[in-house]
N, C-alpha and C positions, 0 to 999 in steps of 0.2 A: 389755357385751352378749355372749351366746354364744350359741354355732349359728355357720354359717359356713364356709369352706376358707380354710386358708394355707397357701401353699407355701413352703418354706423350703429355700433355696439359699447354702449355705456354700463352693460350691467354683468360683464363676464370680471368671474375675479381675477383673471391675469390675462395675459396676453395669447396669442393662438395665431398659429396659419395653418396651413396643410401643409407642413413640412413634418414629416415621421418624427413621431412621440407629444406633438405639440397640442394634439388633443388628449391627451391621456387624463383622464380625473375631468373632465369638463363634459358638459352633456350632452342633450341632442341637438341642444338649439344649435351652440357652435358648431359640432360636426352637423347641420344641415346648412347654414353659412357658408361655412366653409365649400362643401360639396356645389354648392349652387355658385355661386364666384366662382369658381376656378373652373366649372360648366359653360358661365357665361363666358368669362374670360376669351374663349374663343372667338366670338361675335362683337365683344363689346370692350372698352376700356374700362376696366374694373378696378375699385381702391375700397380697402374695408378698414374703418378710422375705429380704434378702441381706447377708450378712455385709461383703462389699466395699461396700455403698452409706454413707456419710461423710453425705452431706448431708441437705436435705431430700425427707418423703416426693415421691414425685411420682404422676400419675393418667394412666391409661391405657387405654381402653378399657372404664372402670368399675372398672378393678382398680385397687387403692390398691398403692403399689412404694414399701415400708420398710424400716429398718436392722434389723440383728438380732446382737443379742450374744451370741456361741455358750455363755456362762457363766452366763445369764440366762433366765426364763420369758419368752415370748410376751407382747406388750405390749396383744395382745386376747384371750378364750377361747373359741379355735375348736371347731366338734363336731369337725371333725378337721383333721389335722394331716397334711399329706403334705412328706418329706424326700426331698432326691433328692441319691440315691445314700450317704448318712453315714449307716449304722447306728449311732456313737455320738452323733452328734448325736439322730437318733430317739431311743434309750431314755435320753436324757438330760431330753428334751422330755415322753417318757412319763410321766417321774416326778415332774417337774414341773408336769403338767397328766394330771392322774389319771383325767378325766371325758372326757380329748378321745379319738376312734380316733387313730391315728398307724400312716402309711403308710409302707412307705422307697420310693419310686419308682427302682427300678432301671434306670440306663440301660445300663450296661457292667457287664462279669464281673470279679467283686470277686478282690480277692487271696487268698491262702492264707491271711492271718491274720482273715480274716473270719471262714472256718470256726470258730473259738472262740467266735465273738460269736454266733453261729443259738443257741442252748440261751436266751441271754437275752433275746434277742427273741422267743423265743417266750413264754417264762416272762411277759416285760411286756404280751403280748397284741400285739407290733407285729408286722405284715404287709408283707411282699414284694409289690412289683407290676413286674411285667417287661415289655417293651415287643415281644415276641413268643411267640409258642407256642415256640420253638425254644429261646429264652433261658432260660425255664420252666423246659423241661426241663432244660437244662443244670443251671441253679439247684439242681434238686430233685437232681440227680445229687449237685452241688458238696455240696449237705449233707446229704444223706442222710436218717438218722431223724431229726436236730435240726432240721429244716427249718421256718419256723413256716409259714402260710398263705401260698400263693404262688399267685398271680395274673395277667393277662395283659391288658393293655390295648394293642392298637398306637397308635403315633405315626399323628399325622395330618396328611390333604394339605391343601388349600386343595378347597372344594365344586366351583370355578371353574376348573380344569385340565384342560381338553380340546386333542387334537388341533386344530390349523386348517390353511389352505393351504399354508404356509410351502414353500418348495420346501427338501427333504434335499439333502446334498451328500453323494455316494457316497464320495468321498475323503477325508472328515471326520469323526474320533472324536476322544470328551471325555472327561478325565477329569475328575471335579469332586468332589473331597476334599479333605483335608489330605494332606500327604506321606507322612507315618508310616504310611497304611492303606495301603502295599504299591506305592508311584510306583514303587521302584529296578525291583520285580519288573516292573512293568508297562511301564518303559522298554525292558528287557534284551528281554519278549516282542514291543513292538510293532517293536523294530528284528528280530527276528525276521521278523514278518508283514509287513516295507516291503521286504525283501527279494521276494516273491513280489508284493506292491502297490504299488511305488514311489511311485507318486503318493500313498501315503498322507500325509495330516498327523492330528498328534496335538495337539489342544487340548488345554490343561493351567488349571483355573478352582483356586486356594487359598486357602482362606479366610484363611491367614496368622496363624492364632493358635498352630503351631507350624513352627520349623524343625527339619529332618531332614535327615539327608546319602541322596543316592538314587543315585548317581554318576555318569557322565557324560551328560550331555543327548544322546540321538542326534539326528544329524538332521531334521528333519519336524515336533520339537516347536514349537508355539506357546504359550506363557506370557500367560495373561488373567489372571493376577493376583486380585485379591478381587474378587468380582463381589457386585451388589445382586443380591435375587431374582431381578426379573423379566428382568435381563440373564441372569440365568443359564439362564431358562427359553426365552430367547430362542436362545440357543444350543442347549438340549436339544430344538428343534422345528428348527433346521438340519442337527445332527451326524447322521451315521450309526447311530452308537450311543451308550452310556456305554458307556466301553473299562474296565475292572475286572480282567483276565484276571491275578488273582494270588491265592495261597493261603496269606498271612501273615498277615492281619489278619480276621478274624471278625465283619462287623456283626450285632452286637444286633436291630437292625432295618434298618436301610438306607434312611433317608429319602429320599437322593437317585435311589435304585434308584424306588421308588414315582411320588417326582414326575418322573421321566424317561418312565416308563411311562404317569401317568396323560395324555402329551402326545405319548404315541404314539412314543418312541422307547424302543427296545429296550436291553437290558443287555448285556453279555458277562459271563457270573459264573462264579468255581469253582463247579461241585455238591456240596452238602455243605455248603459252609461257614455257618457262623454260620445267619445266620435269608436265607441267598439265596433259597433256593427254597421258601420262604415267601412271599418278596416279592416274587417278580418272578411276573410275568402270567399266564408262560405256562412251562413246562417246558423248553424248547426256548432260553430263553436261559443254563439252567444245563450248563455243560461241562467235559469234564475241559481245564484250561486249560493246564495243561501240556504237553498235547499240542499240538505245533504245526498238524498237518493237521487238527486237529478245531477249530480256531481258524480256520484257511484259511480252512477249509468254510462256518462261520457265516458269515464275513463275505460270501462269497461269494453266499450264501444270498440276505441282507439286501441287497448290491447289485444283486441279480437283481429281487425285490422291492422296491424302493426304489419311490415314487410310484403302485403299485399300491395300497393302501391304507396304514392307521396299521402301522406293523412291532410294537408293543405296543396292549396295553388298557389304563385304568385297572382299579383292583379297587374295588369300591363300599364296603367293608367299612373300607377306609382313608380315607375322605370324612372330613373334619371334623365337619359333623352327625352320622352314624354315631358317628365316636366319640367324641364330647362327650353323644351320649345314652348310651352305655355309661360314662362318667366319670359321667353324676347316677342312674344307677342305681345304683351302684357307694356313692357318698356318700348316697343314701337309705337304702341298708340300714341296717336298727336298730344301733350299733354295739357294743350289749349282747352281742351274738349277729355274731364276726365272719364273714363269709363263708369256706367255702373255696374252693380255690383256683379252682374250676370255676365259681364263683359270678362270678367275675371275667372268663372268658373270653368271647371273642365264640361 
């Protein structure tokens, strides 16, 4: 049978659906896969092919979740094909299935030896799709004239992420990543800021699917470990804020920035970096973070307002709905004719 979507995931280290507990330890990319399949699912015939899955298919929210042999064609033929993050898996896939569009869904900023591979992607007709305006352009920078079609779709929230009573705790900021996106920096400044707030404490939420050296724990931190969602959101509707104040690591998009905000807690982010001030609310939670009196201040800011109303907004544009209707726009375009890049944007 053909027509259809497949997402195809070569680089998650185990297997996943959306069946409860099946994301637990794995990141955003998969739980945004996931969330987007089983979105689509409604509209479209859906199949998400992973390399790591061994056993039998499993079902999930209407999406069918199958093995995939990175040496091998597609075991159905889909109208299109979307890769995430393997541009040789795409034009391997392209050439394999002639008649299917083939996507690379970009989550992260590819390495230097990518830049070789943009001339053949383009040549095969395969398409970039970024998960921010910001990424985009990066992208478009990273390859210049060999650039093929490059695109812009954000991650998305949950419909159902609003502020509620919860009472904030002024003394209490979160941070909720993996380590590698900048904890050392973000220990080094909040034992900065516990100086001038001592009662500060610093919740630390990890998802634990990498370890990093970040180096000595200061005092005030608190370790939650790998949290399920809605623990986690449970925390980001008590914390003060998401504490971020580092300028090593660059998110693409920033999922956790988004669902912090769409519950009314605010961010602390470098300005500038990556796609922050894209993502967060409102301007005002982007800062030079390095500076420490400009860090004060914020926080300052936010405990003066605290319980006055939500300290963030959501943004509507990152709804799930929203953008699962920009995901079947995007797969109805004729794939004879691909879009460019602008075709893809919100």
């Amino acid at each position: 049978m053909s027509g259809g979507i497949t997402f195809v995931d070569v680089l998650a280290p185990r297997a996943y659906s959306g069946a409860p507990g099946q994301l637990t330890g794995l990141g955003g990319t998969e739980a945004t896969l996931v969330r987007i399949a089983e979105s689509l699912a409604r509209r479209f015939r859906v199949t998400v092919r992973q390399s790591s899955r061994q056993g039998p298919d499993a079902q999930s929210g209407g999406v069918r979740y199958g093995g995939f042999n990175v040496k091998g064609p597609l075991l159905e033929a889909p109208g299109t094909i979307v890769v995430v993050n393997s541009w040789k898996v795409a034009m391997r896939l392209a050439r394999l299935h002639p008649g299917a569009r083939v996507i690379v869904w970009q989550h992260v900023f590819p390495g230097r030896h990518n830049r070789a591979l943009a001339p053949a992607l383009r040549a095969a007709g395969v398409e970039l799709l970024c998960v921010s305006v910001a990424h985009a352009n990066w992208m478009r920078g990273f390859l210049g004239a060999d650039a093929p079609a490059i695109g812009t779709i954000h991650n998305p929230i949950s419909d159902d992420l609003y502020p509620d009573d919860s009472p904030r705790d002024p003394d209490l900021v979160l941070f909720a990543s993996s380590p590698h996106k900048g904890l050392g920096q973000v220990f080094r400044r909040y034992e900065a800021l516990k100086e001038r707030v001592p009662s500060l404490r610093l919740l630390v939420a990890d998802p634990g699917y990498l370890a990093w050296p970040t180096g000595p724990v200061p005092d005030g931190v608190i370790p939650l470990g790998r949290l399920e969602q809605p623990e986690l959101i449970r925390w980001m509707r008590r914390a003060l804020c998401l504490f971020y104040p580092q300028d090593q690591f660059a998110e693409t998009f920033g999922l956790v920035i988004a669902e912090a905000n769409a519950v009314g807690c605010p961010a602390l982010l470098q300005r500038g970096l990556g796609a922050n001030d894209e993502v967060a609310s409102d301007p005002g939670q982007c800062i030079d973070t390095g500076n420490p009196d400009a860090v004060a201040a914020r926080i300052a800011d936010w405990r003066c307002d605290i319980g006055r109303r939500p300290l963030a907004t959501s943004r509507p544009e990152f709804r799930l709905s929203r953008v699962t209707g920009r995901w079947a726009a995007l797969l109805q375009t004729p794939a004879a004719r691909p879009p460019q890049g602008h075709a893809m944007q919100d």
